[in-house]
PAGU-108726 format. One record per atom (N, C-alpha, C): residue in three letters; x negated, z, y negated. Coordinates in Angstrom, 1 decimal, always signed. Layout:
BEGIN
atom res:ALA; east:X; up:Z; north:Y
...
END
This chain:
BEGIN
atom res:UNK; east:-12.2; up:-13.6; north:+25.5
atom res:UNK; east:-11.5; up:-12.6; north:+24.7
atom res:UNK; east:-10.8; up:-13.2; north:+23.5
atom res:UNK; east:-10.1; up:-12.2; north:+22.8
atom res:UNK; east:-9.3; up:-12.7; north:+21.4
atom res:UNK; east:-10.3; up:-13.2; north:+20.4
atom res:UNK; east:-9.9; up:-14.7; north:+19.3
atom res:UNK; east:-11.3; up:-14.4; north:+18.1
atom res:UNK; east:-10.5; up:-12.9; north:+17.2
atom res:UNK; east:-11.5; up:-13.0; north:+16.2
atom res:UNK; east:-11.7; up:-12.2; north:+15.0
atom res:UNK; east:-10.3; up:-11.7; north:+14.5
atom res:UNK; east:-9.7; up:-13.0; north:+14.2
atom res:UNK; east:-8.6; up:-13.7; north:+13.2
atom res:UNK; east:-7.5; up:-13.1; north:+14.0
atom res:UNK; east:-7.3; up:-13.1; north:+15.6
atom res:UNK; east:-5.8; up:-12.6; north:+16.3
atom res:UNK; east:-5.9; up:-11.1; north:+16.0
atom res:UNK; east:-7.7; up:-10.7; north:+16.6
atom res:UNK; east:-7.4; up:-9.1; north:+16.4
atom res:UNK; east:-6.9; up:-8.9; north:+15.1
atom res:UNK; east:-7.3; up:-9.2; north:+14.0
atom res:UNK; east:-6.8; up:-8.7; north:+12.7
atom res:UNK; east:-5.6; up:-9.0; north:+12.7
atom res:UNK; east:-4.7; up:-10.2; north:+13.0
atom res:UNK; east:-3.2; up:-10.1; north:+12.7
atom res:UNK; east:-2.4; up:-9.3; north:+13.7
atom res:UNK; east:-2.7; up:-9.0; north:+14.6
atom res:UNK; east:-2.6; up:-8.2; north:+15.5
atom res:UNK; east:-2.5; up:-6.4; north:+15.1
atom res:UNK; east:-4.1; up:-6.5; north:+14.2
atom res:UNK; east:-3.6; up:-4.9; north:+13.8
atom res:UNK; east:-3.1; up:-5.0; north:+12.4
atom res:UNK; east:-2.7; up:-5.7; north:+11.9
atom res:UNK; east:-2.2; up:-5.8; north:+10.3
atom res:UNK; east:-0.6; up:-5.6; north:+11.0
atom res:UNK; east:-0.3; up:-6.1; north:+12.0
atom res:UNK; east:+1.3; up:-6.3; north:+12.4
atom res:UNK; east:+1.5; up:-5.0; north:+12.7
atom res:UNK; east:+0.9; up:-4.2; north:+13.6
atom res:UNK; east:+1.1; up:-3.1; north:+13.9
atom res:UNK; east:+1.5; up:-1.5; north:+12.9
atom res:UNK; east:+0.0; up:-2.1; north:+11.8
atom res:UNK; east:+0.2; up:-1.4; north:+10.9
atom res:UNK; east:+1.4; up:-1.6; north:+10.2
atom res:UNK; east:+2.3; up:-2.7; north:+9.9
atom res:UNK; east:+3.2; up:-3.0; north:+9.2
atom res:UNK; east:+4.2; up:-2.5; north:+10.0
atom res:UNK; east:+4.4; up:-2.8; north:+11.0
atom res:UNK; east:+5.5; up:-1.9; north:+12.0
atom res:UNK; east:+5.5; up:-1.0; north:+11.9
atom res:UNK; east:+4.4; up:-0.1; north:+12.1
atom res:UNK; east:+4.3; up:+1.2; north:+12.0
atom res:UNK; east:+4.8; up:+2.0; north:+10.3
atom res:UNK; east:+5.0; up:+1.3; north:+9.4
atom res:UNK; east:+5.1; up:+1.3; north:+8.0
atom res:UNK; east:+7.1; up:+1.3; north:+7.8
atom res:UNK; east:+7.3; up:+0.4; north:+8.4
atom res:UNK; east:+8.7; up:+0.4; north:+8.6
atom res:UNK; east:+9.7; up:+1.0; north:+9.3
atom res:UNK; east:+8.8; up:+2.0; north:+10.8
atom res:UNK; east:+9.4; up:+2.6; north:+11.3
atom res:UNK; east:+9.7; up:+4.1; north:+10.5
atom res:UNK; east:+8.5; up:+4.6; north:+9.9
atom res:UNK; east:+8.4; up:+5.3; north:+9.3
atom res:UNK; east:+9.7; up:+5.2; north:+7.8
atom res:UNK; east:+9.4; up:+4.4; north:+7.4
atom res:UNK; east:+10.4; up:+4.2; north:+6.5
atom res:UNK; east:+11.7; up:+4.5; north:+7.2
atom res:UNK; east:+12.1; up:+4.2; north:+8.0
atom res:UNK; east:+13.7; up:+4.4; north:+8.9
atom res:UNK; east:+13.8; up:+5.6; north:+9.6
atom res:UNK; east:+12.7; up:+6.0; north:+9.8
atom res:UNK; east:+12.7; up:+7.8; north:+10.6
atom res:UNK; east:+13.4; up:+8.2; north:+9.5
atom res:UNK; east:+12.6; up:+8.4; north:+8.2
atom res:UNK; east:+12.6; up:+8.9; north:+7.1
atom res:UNK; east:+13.9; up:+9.2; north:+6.5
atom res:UNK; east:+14.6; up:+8.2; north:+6.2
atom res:UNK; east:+16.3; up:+8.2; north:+6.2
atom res:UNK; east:+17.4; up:+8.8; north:+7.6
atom res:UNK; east:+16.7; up:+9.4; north:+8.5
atom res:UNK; east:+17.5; up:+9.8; north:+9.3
atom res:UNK; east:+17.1; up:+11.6; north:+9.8
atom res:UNK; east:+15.8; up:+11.5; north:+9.0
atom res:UNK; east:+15.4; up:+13.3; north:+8.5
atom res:UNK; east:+16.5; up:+14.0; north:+7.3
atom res:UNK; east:+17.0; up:+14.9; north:+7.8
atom res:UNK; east:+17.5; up:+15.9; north:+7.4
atom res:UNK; east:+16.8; up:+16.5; north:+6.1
atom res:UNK; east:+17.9; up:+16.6; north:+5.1
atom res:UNK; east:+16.9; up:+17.2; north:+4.1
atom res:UNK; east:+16.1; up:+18.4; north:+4.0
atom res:UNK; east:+16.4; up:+19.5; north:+4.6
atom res:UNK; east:+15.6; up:+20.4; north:+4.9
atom res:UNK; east:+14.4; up:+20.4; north:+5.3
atom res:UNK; east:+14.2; up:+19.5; north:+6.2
atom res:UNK; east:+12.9; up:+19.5; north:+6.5
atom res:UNK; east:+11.7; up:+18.5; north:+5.8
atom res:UNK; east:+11.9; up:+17.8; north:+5.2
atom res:UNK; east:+10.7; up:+17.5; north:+4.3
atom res:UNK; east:+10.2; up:+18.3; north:+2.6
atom res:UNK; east:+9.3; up:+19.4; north:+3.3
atom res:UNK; east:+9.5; up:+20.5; north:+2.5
atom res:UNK; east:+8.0; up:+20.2; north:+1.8
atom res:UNK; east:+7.8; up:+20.9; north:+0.9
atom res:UNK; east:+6.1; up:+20.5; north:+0.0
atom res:UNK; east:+5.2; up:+20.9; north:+0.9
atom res:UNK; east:+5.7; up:+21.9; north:+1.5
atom res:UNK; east:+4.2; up:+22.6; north:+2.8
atom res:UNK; east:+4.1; up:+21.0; north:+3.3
atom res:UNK; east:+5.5; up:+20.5; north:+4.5
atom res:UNK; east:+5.3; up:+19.5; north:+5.3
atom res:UNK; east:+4.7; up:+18.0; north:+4.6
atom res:UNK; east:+5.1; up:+17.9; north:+3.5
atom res:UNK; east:+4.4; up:+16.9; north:+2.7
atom res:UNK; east:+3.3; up:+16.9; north:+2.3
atom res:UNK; east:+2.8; up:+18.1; north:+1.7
atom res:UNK; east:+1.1; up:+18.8; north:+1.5
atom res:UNK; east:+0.3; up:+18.2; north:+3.2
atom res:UNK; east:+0.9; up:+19.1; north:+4.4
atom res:UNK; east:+0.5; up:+18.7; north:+5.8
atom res:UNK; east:+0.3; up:+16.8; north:+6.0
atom res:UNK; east:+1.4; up:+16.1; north:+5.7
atom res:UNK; east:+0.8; up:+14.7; north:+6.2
atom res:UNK; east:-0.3; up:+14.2; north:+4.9
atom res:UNK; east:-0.3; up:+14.4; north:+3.6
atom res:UNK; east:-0.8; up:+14.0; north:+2.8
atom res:UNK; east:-2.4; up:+14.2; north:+3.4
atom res:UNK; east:-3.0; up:+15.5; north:+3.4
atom res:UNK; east:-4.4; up:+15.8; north:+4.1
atom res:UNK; east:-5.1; up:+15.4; north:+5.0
atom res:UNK; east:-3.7; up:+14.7; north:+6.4
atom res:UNK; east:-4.0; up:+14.5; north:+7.5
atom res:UNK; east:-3.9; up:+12.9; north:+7.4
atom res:UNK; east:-3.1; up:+12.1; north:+6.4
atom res:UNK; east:-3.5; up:+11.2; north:+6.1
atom res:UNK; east:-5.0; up:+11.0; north:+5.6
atom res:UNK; east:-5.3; up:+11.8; north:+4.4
atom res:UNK; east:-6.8; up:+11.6; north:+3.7
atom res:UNK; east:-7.5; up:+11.6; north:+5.0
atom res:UNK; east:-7.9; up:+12.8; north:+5.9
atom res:UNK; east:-8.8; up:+12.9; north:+7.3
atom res:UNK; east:-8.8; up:+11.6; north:+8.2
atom res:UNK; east:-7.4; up:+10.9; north:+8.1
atom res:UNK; east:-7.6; up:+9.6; north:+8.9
atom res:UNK; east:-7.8; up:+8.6; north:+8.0
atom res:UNK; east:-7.9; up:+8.5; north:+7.2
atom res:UNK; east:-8.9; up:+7.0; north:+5.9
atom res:UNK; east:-10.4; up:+7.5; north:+6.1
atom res:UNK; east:-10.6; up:+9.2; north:+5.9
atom res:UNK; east:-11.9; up:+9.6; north:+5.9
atom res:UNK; east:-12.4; up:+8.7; north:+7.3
atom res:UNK; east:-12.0; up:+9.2; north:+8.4
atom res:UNK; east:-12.3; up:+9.3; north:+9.9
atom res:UNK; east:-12.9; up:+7.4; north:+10.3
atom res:UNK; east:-11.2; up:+7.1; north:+9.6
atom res:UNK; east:-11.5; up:+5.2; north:+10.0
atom res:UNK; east:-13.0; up:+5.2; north:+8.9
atom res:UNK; east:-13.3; up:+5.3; north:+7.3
atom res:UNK; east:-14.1; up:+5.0; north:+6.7
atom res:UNK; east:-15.7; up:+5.0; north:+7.4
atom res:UNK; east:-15.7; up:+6.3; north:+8.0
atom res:UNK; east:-16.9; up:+6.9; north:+8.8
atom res:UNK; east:-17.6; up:+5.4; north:+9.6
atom res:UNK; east:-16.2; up:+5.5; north:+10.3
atom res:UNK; east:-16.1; up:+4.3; north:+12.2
atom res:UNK; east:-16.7; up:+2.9; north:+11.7
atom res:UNK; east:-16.0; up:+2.5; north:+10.3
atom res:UNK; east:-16.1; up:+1.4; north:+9.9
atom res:UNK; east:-17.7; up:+1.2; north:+9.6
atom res:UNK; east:-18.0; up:+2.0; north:+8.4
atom res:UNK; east:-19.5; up:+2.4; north:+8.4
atom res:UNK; east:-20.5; up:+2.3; north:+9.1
atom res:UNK; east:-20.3; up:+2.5; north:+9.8
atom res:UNK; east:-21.1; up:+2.9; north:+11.4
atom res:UNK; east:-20.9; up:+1.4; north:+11.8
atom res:UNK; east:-20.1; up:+1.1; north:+12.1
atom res:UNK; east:-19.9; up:-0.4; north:+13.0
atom res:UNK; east:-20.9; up:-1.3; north:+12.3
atom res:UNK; east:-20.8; up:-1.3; north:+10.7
atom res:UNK; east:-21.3; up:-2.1; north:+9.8
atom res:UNK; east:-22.6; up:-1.6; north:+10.0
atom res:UNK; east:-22.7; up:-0.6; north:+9.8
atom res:UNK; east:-24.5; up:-0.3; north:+10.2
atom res:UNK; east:-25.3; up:-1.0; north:+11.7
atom res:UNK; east:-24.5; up:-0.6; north:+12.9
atom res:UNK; east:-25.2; up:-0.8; north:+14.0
atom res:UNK; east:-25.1; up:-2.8; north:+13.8
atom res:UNK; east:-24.5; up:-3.6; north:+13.4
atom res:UNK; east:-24.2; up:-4.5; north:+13.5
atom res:UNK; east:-25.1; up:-5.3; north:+12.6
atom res:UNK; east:-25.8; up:-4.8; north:+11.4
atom res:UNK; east:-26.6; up:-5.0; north:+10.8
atom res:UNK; east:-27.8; up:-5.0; north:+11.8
atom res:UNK; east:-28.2; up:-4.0; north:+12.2
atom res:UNK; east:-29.2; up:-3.4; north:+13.1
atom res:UNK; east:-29.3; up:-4.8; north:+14.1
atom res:UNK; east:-28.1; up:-5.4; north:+14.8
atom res:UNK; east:-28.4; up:-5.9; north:+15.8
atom res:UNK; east:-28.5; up:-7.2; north:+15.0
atom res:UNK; east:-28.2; up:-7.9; north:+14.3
atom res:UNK; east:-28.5; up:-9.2; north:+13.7
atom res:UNK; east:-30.2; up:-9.1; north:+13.0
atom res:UNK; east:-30.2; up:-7.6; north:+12.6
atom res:UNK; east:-31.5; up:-8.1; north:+12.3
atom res:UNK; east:-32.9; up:-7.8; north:+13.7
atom res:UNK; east:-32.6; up:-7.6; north:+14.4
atom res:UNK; east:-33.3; up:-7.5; north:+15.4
atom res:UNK; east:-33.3; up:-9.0; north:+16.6
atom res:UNK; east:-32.2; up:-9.5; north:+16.2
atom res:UNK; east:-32.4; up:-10.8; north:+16.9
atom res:UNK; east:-32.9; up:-11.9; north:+16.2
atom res:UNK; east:-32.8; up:-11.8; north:+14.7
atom res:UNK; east:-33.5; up:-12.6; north:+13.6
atom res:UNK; east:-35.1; up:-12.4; north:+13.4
atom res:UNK; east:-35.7; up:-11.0; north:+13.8
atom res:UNK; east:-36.7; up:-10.9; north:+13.7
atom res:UNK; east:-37.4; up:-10.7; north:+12.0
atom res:UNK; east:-36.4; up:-9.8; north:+11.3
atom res:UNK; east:-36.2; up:-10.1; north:+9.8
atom res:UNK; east:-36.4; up:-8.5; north:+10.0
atom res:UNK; east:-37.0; up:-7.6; north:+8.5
atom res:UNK; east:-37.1; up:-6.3; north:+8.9
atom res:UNK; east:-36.4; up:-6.4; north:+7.5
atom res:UNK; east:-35.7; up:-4.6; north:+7.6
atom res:UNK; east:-35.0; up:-4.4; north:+6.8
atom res:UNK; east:-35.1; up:-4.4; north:+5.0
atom res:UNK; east:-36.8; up:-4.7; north:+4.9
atom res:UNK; east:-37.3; up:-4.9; north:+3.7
atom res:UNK; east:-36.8; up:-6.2; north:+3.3
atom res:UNK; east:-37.2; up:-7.0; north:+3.9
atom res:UNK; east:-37.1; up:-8.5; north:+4.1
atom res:UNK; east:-35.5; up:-8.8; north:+3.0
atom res:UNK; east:-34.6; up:-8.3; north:+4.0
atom res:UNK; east:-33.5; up:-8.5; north:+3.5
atom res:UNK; east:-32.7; up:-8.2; north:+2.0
atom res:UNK; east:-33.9; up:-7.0; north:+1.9
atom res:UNK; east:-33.4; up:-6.2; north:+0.4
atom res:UNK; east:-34.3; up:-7.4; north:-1.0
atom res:UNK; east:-35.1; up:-8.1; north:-0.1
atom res:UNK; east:-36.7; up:-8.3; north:-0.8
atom res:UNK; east:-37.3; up:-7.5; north:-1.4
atom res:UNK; east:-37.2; up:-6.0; north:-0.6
atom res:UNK; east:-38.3; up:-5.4; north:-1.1
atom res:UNK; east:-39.4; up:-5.2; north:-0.5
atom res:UNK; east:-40.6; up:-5.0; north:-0.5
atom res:UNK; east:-42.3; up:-5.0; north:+0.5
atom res:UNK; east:-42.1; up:-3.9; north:+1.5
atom res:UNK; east:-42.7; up:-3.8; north:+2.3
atom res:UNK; east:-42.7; up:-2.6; north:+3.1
atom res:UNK; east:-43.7; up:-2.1; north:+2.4
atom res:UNK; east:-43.8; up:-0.4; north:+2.4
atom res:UNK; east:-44.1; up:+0.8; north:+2.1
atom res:UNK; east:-45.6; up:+0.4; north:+2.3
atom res:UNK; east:-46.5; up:+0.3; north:+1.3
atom res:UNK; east:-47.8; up:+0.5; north:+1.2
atom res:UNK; east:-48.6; up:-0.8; north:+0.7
atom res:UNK; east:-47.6; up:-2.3; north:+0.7
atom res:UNK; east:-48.0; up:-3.5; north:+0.2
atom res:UNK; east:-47.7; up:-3.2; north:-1.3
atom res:UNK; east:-48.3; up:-4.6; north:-1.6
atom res:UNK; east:-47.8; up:-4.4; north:-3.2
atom res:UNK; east:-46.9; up:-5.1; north:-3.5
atom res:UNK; east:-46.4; up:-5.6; north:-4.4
atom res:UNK; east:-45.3; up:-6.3; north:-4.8
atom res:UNK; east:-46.0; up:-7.4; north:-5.5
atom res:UNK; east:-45.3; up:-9.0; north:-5.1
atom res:UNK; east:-46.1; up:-9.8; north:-5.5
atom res:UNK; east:-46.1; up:-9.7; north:-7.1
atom res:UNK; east:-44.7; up:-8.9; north:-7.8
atom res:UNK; east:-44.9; up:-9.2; north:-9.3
atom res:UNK; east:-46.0; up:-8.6; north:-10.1
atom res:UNK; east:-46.5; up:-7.5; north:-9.2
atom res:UNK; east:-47.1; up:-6.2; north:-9.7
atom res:UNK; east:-48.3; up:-5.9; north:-8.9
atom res:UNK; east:-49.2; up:-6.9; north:-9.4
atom res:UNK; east:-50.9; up:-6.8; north:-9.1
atom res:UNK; east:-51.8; up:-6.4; north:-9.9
atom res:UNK; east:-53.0; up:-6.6; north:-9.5
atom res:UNK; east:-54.0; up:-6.0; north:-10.1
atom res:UNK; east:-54.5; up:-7.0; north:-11.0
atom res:UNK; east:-54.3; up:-6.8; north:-12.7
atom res:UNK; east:-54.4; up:-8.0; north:-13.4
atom res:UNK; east:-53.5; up:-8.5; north:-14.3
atom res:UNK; east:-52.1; up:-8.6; north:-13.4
atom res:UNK; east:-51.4; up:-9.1; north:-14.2
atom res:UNK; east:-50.5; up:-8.0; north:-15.6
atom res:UNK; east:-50.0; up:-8.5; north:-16.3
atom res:UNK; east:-49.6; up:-7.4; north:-17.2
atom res:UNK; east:-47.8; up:-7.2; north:-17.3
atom res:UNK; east:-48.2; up:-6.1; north:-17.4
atom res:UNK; east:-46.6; up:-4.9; north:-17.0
atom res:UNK; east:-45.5; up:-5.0; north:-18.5
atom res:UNK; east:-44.9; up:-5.6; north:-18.0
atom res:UNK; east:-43.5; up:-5.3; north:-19.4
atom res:UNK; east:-43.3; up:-6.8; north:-19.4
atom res:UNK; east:-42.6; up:-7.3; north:-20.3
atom res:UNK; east:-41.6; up:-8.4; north:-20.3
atom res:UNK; east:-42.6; up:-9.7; north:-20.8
atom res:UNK; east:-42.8; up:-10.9; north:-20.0
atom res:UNK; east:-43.6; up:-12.0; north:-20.0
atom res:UNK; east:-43.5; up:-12.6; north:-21.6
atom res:UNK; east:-44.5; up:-12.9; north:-21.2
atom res:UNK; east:-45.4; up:-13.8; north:-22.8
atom res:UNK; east:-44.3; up:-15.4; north:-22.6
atom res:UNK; east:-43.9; up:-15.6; north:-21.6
atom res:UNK; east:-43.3; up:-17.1; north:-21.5
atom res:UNK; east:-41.9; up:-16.8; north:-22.0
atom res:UNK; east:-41.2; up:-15.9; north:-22.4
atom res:UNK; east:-40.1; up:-15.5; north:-23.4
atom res:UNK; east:-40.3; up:-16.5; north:-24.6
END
């Protein structure tokens, strides 16, 4: 398959194409028709497709997490360094004392 590096210049080109076509439609629209309703219309339907990609991207970043840490054998605490749910935390035992160290 493609690496990483072609898909992204790949869709960076497209998006740039797509950026300049639009620029040249644009100049060949009639003034009538780009009215505040039709402007208001792409403005929202833009936001819904940043929203929509934001979601996809999220998601991808999540499952992709999921799957490195299941092949590393690492749990999700691990990675935060925080304990799982019910251990203690090595800073915070039985004994030691709470608030800001004597070695200050």
């Amino acid at each position: 398959m493609f690496s990483p590096v072609v898909i992204g210049l790949v869709v960076f080109a497209v998006v740039l194409a797509g950026a300049f076509a639009g620029a040249m439609v644009k100049r060949r629209v009639p003034q009538h028709h780009p009215t505040e309703e039709t402007k208001g219309l792409v403005s929202v339907s833009m936001a819904l497709v940043a929203t929509i990609s934001a979601l996809v991207l999220g998601l991808l970043l999540s499952k992709r997490q999921q799957l490195v840490q299941r092949s590393s054998g690492t749990s999700d605490h691990a990675l935060r360094g925080n304990p799982p749910t019910g251990s203690t935390s090595p800073s915070i035992r039985s004994g030691d004392e709470i608030g800001p160290s004597k070695a200050q």
